[in-house]
N, C-alpha and C positions, 0 to 999 in steps of 0.2 A: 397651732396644733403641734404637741410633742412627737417627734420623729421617734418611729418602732423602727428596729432592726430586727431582720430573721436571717437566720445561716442559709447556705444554698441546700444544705441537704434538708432541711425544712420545707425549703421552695420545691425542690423534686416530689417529696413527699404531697405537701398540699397539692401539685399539678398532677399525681397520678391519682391521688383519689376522687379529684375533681373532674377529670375526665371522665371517672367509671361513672357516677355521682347516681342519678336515677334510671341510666342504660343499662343496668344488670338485670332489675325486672324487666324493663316494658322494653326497651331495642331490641330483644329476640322476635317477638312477635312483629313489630311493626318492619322488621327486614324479610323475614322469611315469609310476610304474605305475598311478594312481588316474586324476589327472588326463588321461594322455595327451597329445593335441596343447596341450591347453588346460592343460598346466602353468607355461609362460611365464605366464598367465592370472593360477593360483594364486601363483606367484612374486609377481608387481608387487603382487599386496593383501596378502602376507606383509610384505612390506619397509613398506609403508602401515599395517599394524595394528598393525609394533613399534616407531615414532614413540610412541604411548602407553605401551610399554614402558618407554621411554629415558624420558618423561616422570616416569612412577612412580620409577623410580633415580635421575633427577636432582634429585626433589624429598624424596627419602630422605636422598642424600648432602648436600643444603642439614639437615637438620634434624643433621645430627652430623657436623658439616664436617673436624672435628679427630681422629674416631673411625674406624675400620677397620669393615668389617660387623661383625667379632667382637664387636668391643666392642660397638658400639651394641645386639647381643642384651642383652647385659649389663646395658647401661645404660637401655635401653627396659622389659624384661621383667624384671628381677632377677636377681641373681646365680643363681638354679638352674633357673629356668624360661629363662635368656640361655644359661647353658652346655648344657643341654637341646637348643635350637635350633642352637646353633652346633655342637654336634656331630652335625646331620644335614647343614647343610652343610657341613663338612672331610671327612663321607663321598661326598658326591657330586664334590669335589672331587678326593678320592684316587681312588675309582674311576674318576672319567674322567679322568686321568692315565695311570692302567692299561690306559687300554681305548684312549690315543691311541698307548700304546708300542704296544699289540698289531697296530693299525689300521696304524706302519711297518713291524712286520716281513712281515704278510701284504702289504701292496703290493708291499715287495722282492721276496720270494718269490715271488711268485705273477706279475709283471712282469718283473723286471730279473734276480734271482740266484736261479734256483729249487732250484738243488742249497746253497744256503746255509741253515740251519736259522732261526728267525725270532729263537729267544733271539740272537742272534749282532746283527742288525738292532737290537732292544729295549736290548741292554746298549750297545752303542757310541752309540746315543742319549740315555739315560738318563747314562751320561757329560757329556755337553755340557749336558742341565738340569742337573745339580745341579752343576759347574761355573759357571753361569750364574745359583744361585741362591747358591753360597759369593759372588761377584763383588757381587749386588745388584740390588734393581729400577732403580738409575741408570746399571749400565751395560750392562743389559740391554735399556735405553729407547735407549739411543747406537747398540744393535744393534739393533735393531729400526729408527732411522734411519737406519742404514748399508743394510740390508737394502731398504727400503720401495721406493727408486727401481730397484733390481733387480727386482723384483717386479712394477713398476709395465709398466717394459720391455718385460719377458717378454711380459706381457699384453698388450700393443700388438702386439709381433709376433705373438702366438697368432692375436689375432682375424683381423690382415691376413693371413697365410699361408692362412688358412683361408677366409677369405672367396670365395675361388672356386670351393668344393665346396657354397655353398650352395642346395638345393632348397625353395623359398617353399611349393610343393606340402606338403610334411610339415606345416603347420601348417592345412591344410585338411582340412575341415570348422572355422570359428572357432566355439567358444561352444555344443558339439555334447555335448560332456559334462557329470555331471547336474548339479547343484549340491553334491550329497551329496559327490562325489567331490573336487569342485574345493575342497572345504571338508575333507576329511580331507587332501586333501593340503597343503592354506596350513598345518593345522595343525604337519604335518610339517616342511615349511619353518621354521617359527616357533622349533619347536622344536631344533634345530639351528642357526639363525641370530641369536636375540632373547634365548633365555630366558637362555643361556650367562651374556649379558653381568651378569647379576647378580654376577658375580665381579669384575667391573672393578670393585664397592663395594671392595674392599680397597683399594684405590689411589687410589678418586676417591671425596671430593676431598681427603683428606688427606695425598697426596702429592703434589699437584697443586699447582704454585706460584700460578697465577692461577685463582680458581675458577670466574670468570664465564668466561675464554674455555675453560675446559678444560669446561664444557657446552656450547656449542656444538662444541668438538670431538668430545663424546660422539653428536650429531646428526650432524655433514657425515663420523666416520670409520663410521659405521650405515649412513648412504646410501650414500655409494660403496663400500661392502663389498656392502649389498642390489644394486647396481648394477652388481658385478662378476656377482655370483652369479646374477643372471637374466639377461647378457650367457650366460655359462657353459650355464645352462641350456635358452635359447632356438637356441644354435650347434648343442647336439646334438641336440634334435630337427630343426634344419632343416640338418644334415648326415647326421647317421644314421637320423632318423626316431625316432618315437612308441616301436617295436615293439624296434628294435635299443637305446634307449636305457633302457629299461626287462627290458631282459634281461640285460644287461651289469653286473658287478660295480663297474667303475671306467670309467663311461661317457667322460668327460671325457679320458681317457689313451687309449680307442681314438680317441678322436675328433682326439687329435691327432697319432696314426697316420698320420691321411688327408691330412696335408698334404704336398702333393707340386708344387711350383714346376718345371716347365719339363724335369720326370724328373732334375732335379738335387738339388734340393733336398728331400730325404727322411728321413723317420726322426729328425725334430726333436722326439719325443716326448718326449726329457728336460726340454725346457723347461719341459713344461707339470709335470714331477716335479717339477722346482727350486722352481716355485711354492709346490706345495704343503708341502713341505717347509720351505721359509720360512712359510706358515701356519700350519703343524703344529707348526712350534717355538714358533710365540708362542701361541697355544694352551694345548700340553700345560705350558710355565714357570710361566701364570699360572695355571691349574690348579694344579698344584704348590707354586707359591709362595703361594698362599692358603689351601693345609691348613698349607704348615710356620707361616706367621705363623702362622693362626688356630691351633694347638695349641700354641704357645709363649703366645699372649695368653690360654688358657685356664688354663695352667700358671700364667700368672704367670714365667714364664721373660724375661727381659731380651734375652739373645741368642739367636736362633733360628740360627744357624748350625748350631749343636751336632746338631740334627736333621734338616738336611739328609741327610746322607749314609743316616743308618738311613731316614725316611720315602721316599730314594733305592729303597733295597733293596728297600723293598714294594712300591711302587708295579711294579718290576722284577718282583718275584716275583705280583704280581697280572695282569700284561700274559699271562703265563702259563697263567693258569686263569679270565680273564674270561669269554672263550667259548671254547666246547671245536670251533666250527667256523664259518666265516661262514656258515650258514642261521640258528642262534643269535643271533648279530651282527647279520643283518637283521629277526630278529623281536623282537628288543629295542629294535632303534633305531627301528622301524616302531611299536612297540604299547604298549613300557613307559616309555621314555626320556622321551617326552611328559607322560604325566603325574608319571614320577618327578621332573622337570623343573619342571615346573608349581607344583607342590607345595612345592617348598623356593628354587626360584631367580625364584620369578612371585607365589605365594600367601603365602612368609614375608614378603616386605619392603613387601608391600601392609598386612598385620596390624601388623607393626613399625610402619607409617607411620601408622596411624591410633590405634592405641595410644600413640605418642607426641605426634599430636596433642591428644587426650583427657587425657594428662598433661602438655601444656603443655611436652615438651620441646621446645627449639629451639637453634640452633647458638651462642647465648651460651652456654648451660648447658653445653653440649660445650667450652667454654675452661677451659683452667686457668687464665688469666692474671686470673679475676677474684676481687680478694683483698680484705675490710676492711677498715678500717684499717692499710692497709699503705701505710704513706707515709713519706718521707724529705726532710726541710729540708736542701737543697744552695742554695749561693748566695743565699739569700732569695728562693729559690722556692716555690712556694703548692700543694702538692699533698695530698691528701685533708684531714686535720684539722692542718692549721698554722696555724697562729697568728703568724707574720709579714706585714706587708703590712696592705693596703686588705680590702676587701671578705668579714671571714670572715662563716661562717655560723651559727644559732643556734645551732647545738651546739657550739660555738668560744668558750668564754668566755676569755680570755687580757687580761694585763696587759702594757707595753711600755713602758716610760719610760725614761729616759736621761739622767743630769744628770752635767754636767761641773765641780761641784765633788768634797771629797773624800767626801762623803756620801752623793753622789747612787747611785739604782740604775739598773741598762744591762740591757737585754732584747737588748742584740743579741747574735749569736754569733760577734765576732769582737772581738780586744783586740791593740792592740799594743804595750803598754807588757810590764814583763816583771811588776810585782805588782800586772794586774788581771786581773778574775776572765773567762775564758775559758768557755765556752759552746756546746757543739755540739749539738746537738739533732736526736734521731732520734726521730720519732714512729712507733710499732711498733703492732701489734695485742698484742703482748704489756707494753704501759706501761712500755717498758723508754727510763731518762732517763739519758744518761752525760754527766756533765760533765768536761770537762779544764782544769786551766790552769797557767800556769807557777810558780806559788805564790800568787795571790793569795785573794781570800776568794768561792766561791761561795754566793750565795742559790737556793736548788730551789723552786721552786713550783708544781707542780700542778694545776690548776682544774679540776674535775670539772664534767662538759656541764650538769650539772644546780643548779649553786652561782650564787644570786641576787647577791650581795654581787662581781660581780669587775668587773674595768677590762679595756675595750676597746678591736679599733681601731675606724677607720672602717666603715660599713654594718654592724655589727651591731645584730640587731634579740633584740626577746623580753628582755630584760638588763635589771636595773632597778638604779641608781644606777652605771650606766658611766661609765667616766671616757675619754674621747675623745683621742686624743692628735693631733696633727697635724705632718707633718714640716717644715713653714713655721713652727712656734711658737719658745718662748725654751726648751720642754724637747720638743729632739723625739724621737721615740718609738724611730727607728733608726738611730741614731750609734755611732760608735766612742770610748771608753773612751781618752782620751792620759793620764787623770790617771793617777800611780803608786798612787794608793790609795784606786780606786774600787770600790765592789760592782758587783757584777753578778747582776741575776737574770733567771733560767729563768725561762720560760713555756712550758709545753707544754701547748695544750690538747687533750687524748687524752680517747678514750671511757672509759677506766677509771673506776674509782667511788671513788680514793683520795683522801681529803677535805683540804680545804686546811689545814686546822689541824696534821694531822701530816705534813705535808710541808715546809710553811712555816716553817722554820728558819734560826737569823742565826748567821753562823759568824763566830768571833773576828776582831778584823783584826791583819793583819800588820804 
């Protein structure tokens, strides 16, 4: 599977609109039926209690920074108690994918096109996801940037068009309802606005180019999404009131029915559609797009394209049979969703986190890039166990001499005559020593980390009878070879345990 990269202000963007995502319609009502006046109330400490939220995901996505959630089930829990887990989240991902197709065709219908049946709505959307998912999360982040200042627009003109129909009155009695209430409905909020984002783990941070600013963007795109959404919620109680906004299916779209500038300016309702519809898409993708990774990283599948289209079909055919009518629709998203929610996108990756703390995982362990003995002598360069240069370590026993008569031996790895002995040196975790040269006579030698008996350079310690060589001396250690009929010997000192006597070999001269 080829690695996407998105910028952090990409990631800000995706996480603020992903937050408002299908809360701008329906979260007004389903708050202010408990809370009442005082759901504005429950709002502002919803947005304040999933600051902790974001803190648990971002100190998740630090322990497996290079991992996708899939993975890190995997890698946290083991391979069958990891796919266990992640297969309850790719369920809750597929289903509310389903439940967001279902959530456009009822607003169509039931708003805008009601002689139009909803599958009609559902498939012509579902088009554009998986469209958007063959395309990739990189240019679906360019779209989601495209989109964001549209969005942003709208919303400015919402508020000001509206703001002359507002009654301060609707919000009195303040702090009149009970606590019980004001507390099932934060819940509500929470759950709809906070828990979702546990699915941004696909993406953050290992798609995230910069990781420290892409957590602060997982913070300031949380706030101004909590900040649209209680703008939202606060407009319709003190334009429609407590009583009208908790009766209404899609409080927010009557509400902006009522905007009416100077009896000219009427029936701007679509704007606040277009919104959401820009929510709803970045929403229901990343939904989407975190079942098909995650069931491709469970497979072991490399490209995930290939399941786009069929996981396309279901999710289609699920928009269909989620609920069989919006009173369903509400008493799932009111009683079940919360805790089903809770439970897999709030309660796994708090277990995940502390499980891996316990096992000492951390975001080195999530790299591949960390390998043993894997080093390579380029230039008389010094990387992991070479043996070229000043300063090796005790595990480094290596010999280097260099003498420019015809008998002398050369440690270095380069010659420029044509019969002497040539020397390139790759130090491998597999002890593998290749020499080349243009005919002359190579010497191999070996020195195992643990052989008492060998010659040094500088700063090695632990070594007993080293032989020191120095580049200021009359035999210095790394020189070039002009004689035509000089040896040349290798020096590699490698972790392997092949012992100098059978490596240590004089080969004819020429």
């Amino acid at each position: 599977m080829e690695k996407e990269i998105i910028s952090s202000r990409q990631f800000m963007i995706i996480t603020l609109l992903f937050s408002i995502g299908t809360a701008i319609l329906f979260l007004p009502a389903s708050v202010t039926i408990e809370a009442k006046q005082d759901a504005w109330i429950a709002a502002i400490i919803g947005v304040v209690l999933s600051l902790p939220l974001i803190k648990l995901f971002v100190a998740f996505g630090n322990r497996t920074p290079t991992l996708t959630f899939v993975e890190a089930n995997e890698k946290i829990l083991g391979s069958f108690f990891g796919k266990f887990t992640s297969i309850g989240f790719i369920l809750i991902c597929l289903l509310s994918s389903g439940e967001l197709l279902y959530f456009i065709g009822l607003f169509m219908r039931t708003e805008i096109m009601p002689e139009t049946p909803t599958m009609a709505f559902a498939f012509l959307f579902s088009i554009i996801i998986i469209y958007a998912a063959f395309l990739g999360i990189e240019v679906f982040a360019r779209s989601a940037e495209i989109l964001f200042p549209i969005f942003m627009l709208i919303f400015i003109i919402f508020v000001i068009c509206i703001s002359p129909s507002i009654k301060i009155e609707n919000l009195q009695p303040i702090l009149e309802t009970p606590k019980k209430s004001i507390f099932f409905s934060m819940i509500r909020f929470i759950s709809l606005f906070s828990f979702p984002l546990a699915v941004l783990l696909t993406i953050f941070p290992s798609a995230v180019n910069v990781q420290k600013s892409a957590q602060k963007g997982f913070y300031i795109g949380s706030i101004i999404g909590g900040i649209v959404l209680v703008t939202i919620i606060t407009l319709c109680i003190l334009v429609l009131g407590p009583e009208n906004t908790a009766s209404r299916t899609f409080p927010s779209y009557s509400l902006a029915k009522r905007i009416s500038i100077g009896n000219f300016l009427q029936r701007i309702e679509v704007i606040l559609a277009t919104m959401w519809i820009i929510s709803i898409y970045i929403r229901t993708f990343m939904y989407f797009y975190a079942a098909v990774v995650g069931i491709a990283q469970i497979c072991k599948i490399k490209n995930h394209r290939p399941l786009i289209f069929p996981l396309g079909m279901i999710i289609l055919g699920i928009s269909q049979i989620v609920h069989p009518n919006i009173i369903h629709s509400d008493i799932y998203n009111r009683d079940t969703w919360p805790i089903f929610s809770f439970v897999v996108l709030v309660f796994l990756p708090l277990v995940l986190l502390i499980v891996a703390k316990i096992r000492k995982i951390n975001g080195n362990q999530g790299n591949n890039t960390n390998s043993n003995c894997s080093t390579q002598n380029e230039s008389g360069s010094n990387n992991g166990n070479a043996t070229q240069g000043a300063g090796s370590n005790n595990n480094d026993n290596s010999s280097q001499s260099n003498s420019s008569s015809n008998g002398g031996n050369a440690t270095q790895g380069e010659s420029n005559s044509n019969n002497s002995n040539s020397t390139q040196n790759a130090s491998s975790s597999n002890d593998q020593i290749e020499s080349s040269s243009n005919g002359g006579n190579t010497t191999q030698n070996v020195s195992n980390s643990n052989n008492v008996n060998s010659t040094q350079n500088e700063n090695s310690s632990n070594n007993v009878n080293s032989t020191q060589s120095n580049s200021n001396s009359e035999n210095p250690s790394l020189s070039k070879s002009d004689n035509a009929s000089s040896n040349t010997t290798l020096d590699d000192s490698d972790t392997g345990n092949t012992p100098n006597s059978e490596k240590n070999k004089e080969s004819p001269e020429s």
